[in-house]
Legacy VTK file of the C-alpha trace (Angstrom):
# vtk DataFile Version 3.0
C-alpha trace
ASCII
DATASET POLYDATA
POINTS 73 float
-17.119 13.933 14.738
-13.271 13.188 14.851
-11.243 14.187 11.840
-9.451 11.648 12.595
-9.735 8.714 11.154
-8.052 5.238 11.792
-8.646 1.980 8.921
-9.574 -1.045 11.216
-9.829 -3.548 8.054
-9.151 -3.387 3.949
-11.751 -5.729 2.039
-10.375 -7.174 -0.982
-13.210 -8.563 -3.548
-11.519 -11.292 -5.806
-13.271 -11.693 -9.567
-14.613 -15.006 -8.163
-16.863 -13.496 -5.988
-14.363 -14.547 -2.758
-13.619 -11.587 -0.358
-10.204 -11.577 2.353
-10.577 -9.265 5.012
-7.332 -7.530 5.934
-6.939 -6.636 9.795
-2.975 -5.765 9.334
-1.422 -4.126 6.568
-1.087 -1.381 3.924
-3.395 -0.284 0.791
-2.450 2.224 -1.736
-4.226 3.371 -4.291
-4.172 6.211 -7.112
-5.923 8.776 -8.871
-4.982 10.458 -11.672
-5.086 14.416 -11.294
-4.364 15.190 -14.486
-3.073 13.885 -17.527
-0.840 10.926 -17.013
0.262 12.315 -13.576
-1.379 10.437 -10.407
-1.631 10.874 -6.475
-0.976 8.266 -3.805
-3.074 7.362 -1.331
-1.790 5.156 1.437
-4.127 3.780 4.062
-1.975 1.810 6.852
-3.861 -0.625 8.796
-2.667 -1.292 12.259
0.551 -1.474 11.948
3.881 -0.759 13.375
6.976 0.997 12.690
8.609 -2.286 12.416
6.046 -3.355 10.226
6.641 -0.066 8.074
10.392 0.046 8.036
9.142 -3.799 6.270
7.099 -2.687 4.185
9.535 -0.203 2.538
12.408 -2.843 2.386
9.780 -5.141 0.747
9.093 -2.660 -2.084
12.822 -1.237 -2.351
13.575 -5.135 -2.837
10.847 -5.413 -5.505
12.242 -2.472 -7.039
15.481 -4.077 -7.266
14.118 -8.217 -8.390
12.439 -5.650 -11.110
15.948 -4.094 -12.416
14.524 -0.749 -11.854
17.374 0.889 -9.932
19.921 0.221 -12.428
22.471 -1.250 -9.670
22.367 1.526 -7.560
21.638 1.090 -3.951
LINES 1 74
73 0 1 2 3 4 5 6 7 8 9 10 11 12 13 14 15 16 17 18 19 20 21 22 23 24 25 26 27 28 29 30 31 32 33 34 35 36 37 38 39 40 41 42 43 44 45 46 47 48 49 50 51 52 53 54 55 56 57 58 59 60 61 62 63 64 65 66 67 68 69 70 71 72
């Protein structure tokens, strides 16, 4: 078997019992490994560098909407 492994699709189950299937894009989750300390996990999704570089500018811009850079850049 290949070790390496590539996500085709994320399923997200809503609380109403509807279900999206995602073909492009990012999940992350977390576990905690010990107390009050956690690990990311990032499963991309076929996508891009472009589509990275997005993602990151997305989150950074979050960040900022969020006031949790303080100003800086």
């Amino acid at each position: 078997m290949d070790s390496k492994r590539n996500v085709t699709s994320i399923q997200v189950c809503f609380d109403n019992g509807d279900v999206e299937n995602i073909t492009r894009g990012l999940a992350i989750s977390f576990k905690e490994v010990k107390d009050d300390t956690y690990k990311a996990k990032f499963l991309p999704c076929n996508i891009s560098g472009a589509e990275m570089e997005m993602i990151v500018n997305s989150v950074i811009a979050l960040g900022n909407m969020l006031g949790m850079f303080d100003g800086e850049e």
